[in-house]
LOGURO-475524 format. One record per residue (C-alpha): residue number from 1; x, y, z. Coordinates in steps of 0.5 Angstrom, whole numbers. Layout:
N
<rec i="NUM" east="X" north="Y" up="Z"/>
...
***
This chain:
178
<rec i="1" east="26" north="-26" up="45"/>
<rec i="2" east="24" north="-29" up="50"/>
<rec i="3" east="23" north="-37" up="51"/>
<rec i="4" east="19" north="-39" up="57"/>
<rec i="5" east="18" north="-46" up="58"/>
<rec i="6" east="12" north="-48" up="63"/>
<rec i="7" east="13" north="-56" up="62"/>
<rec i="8" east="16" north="-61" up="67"/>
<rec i="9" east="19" north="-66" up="63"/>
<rec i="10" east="23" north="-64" up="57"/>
<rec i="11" east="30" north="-63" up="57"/>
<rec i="12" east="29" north="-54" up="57"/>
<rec i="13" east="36" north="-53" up="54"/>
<rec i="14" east="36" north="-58" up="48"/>
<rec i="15" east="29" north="-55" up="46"/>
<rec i="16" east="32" north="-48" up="46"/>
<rec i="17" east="38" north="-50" up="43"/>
<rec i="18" east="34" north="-54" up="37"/>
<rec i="19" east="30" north="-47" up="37"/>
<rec i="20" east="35" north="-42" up="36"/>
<rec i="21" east="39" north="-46" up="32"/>
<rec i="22" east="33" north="-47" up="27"/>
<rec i="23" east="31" north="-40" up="27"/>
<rec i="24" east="38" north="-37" up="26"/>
<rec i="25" east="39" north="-41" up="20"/>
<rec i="26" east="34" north="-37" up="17"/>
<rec i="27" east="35" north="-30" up="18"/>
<rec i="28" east="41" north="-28" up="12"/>
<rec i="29" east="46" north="-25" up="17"/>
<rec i="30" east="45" north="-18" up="15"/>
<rec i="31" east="38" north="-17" up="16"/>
<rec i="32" east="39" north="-14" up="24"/>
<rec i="33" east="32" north="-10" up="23"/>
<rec i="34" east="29" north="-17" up="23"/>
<rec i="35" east="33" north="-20" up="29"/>
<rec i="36" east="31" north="-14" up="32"/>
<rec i="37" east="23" north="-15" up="31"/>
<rec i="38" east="25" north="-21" up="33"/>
<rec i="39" east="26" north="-20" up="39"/>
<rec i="40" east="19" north="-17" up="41"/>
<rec i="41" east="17" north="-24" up="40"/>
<rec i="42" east="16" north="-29" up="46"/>
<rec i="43" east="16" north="-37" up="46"/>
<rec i="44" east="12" north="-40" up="50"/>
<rec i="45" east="13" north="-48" up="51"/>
<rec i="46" east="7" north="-53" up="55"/>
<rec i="47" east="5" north="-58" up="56"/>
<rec i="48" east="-2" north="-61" up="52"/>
<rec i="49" east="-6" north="-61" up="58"/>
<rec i="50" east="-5" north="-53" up="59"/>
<rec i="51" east="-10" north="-52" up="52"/>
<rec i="52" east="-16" north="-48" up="53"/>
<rec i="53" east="-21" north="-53" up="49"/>
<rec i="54" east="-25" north="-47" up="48"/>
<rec i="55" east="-19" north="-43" up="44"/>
<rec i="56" east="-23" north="-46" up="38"/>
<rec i="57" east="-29" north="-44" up="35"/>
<rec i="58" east="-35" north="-49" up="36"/>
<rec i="59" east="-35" north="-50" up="28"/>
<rec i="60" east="-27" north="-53" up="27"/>
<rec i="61" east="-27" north="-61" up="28"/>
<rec i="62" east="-22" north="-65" up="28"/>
<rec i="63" east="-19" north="-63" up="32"/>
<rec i="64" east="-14" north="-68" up="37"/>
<rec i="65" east="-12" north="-64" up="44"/>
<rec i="66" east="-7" north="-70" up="45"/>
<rec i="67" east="-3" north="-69" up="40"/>
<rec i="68" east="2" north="-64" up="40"/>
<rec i="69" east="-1" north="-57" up="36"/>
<rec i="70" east="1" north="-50" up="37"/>
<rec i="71" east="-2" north="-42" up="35"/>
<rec i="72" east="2" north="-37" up="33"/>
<rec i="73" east="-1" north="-30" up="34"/>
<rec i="74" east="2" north="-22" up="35"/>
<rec i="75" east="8" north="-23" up="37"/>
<rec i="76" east="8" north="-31" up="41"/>
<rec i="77" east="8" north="-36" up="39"/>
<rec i="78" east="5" north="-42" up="43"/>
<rec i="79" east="7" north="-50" up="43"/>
<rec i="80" east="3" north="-55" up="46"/>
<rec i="81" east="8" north="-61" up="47"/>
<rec i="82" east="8" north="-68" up="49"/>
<rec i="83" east="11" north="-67" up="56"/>
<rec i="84" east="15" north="-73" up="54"/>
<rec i="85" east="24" north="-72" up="55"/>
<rec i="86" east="23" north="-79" up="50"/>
<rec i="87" east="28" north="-77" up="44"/>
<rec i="88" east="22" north="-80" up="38"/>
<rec i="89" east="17" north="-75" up="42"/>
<rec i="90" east="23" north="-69" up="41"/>
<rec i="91" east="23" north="-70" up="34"/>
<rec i="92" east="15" north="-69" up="34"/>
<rec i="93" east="14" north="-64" up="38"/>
<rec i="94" east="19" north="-61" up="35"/>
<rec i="95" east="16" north="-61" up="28"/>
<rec i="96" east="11" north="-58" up="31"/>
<rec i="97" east="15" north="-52" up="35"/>
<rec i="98" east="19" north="-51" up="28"/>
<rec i="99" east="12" north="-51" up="24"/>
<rec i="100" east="10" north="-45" up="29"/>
<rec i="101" east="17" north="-42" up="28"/>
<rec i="102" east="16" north="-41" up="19"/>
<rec i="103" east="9" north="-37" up="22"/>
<rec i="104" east="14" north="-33" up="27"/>
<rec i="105" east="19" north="-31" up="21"/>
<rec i="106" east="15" north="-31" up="15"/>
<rec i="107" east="10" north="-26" up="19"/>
<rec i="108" east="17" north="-23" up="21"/>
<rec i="109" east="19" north="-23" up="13"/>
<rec i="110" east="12" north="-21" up="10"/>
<rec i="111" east="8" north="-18" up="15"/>
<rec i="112" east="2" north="-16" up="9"/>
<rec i="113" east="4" north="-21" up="4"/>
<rec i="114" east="-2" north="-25" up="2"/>
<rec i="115" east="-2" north="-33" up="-2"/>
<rec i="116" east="-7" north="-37" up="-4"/>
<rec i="117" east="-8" north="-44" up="0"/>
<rec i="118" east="-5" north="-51" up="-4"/>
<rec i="119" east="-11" north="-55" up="0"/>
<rec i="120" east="-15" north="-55" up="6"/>
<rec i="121" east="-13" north="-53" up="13"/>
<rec i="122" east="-16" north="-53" up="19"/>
<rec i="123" east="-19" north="-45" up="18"/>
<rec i="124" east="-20" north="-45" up="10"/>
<rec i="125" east="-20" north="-49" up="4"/>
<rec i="126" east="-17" north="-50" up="-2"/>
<rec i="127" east="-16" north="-43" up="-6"/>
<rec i="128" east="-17" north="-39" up="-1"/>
<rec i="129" east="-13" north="-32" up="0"/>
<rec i="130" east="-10" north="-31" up="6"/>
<rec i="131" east="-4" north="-29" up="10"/>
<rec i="132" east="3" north="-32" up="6"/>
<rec i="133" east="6" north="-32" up="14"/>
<rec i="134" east="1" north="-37" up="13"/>
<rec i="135" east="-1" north="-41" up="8"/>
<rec i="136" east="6" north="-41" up="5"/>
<rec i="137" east="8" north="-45" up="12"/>
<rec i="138" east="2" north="-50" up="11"/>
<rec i="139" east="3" north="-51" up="3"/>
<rec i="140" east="10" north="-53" up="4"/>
<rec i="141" east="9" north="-57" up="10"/>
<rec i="142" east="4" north="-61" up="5"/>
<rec i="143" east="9" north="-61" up="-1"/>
<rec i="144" east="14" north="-64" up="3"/>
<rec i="145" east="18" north="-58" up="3"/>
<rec i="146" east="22" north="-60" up="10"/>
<rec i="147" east="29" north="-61" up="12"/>
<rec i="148" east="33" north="-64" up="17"/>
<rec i="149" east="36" north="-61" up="22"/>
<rec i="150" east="42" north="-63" up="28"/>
<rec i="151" east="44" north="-60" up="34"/>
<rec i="152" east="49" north="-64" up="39"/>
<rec i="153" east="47" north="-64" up="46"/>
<rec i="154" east="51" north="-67" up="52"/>
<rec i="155" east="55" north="-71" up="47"/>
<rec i="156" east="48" north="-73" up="43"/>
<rec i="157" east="47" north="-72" up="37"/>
<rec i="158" east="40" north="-70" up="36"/>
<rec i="159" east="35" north="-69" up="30"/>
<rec i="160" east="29" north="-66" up="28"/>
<rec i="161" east="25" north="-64" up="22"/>
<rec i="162" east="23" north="-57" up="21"/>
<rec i="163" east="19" north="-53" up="14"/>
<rec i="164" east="25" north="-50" up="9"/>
<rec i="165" east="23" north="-43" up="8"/>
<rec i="166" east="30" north="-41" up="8"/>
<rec i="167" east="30" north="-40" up="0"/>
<rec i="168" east="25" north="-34" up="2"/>
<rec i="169" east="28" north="-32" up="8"/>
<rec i="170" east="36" north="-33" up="8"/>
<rec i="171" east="38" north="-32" up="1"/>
<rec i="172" east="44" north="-27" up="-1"/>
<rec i="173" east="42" north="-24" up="-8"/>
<rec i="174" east="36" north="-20" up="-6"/>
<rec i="175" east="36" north="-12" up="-6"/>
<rec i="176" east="33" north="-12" up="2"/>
<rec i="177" east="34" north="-4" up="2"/>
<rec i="178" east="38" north="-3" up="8"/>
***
């Protein structure tokens, strides 16, 4: 797995350490096929003023471009962030980086798994049958299904919140066939 980092300003080694923290805390320690999927996977980290606005279709709104957001497609995932070191813009940014990173390990987990959708998103409404990578990241988001997370940095104790999935992903008692 690769992380690239295209911002100026954030503190590069306190947000891949927060990443890789988050995601290991995930993965049951047995899974390695799924480490090794892992690693075909790149992360990249920009700044909001490296969005192509056009990335959207003219029939999504709402849409705020100074907010941090991110997309997670095949086999990257990309955050849009606040480039911004401020320790309160890190705990923003990384609700949204860990948001993206549920899609990357449930799409990991569940590659052709369908789920239905608890509310409306950006892309679909209430009801609708879609990805589980992804609705089970935006249902739970929605359900307040988040965790804290902490990582020391530089003698600092910093925390973020992160989506739990680690109850579908990281459990013990499950047959994984291997």
């Amino acid at each position: 797995m690769h992380i690239e980092f295209t911002t100026k300003n954030l503190d590069v080694l306190l947000y891949q350490k927060s990443i890789l923290q988050y995601i290991y805390d995930h993965y049951h320690h047995k899974d390695y096929p799924r480490y090794m999927e892992q690693d075909e996977w790149t992360i990249y980290i920009k700044s909001l003023g490296e969005f192509n606005k056009k990335f959207y279709d003219d029939n999504i709104a709402n849409i705020n471009y100074k907010m941090a957001h991110g997309v997670t497609g095949m086999n990257e995932v990309t955050c849009y962030l606040d480039d911004n070191p401020n320790n309160m813009i890190f705990r923003t940014n990384m609700m949204v980086v860990t948001h993206e990173l549920a899609h990357m390990i449930l799409k990991i987990y569940y590659p052709t798994k369908k789920g239905i959708l608890n509310q409306d998103d950006t892309y679909a409404k209430k009801g609708s049958m879609r990805n589980f990578f992804s609705t089970e990241v935006h249902n739970r988001w929605e359900a307040d299904m988040n965790r804290m997370f902490d990582i020391n940095h530089k003698g600092m104790n910093h925390s973020f919140v992160g989506v739990d999935i680690s109850d579908i992903v990281n459990t013990r008692n499950i047959n994984r066939g291997f």
